[in-house]
N, C-alpha and C positions, 0 to 999 in steps of 0.2 A: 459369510465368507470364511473360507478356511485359512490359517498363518502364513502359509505361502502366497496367496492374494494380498493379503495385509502387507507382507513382507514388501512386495514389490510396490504396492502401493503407497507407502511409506519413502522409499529412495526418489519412488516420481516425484511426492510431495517435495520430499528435501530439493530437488535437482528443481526443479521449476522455482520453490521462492530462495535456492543461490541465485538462480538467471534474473528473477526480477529484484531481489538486492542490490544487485550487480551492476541492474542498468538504473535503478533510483539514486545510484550511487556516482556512475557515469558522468551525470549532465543534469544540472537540476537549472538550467537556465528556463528563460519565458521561450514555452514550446516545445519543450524535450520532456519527456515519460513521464518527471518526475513530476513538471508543473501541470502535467495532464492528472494523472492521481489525485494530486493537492486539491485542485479546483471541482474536482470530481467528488473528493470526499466534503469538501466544505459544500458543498452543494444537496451534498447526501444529507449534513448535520443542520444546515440551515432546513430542511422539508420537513425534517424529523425532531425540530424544537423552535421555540422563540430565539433563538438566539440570531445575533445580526450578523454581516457579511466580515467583517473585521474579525470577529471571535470565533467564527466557524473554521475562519483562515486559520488563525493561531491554534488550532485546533489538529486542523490536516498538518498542519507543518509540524507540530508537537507528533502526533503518530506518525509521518513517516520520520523522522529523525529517530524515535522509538526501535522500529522496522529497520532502518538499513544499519545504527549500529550495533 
């Protein structure tokens, strides 16, 4: 890719993870983006080691808190 491709594709990057800060940030109730993520990444963590449902959780909610501030 040439700097100009970079270029623009660097602002997409930025402008898409403001949009999903924005709405992790939004609404972190049970069923809104946020708790959809959470559940999603603890599910990713729990496949991908021994670790149990309770740690995996503390886990997702430690990275998005990380991520949205």
């Amino acid at each position: 890719m040439n700097d100009d491709n970079d270029k623009i594709s660097n602002i997409e990057y930025v402008s898409a993870m403001r949009a999903i800060r924005n709405e992790l940030k939004k609404d972190q109730s049970s069923g809104s983006t946020y708790h959809g993520w959470q559940s999603n990444l603890a599910c990713c963590i729990m496949d991908g080691s021994e670790l149990d449902h309770k740690t995996a959780n503390i886990i997702a909610v430690n990275f998005l808190r990380k991520l949205i501030d």
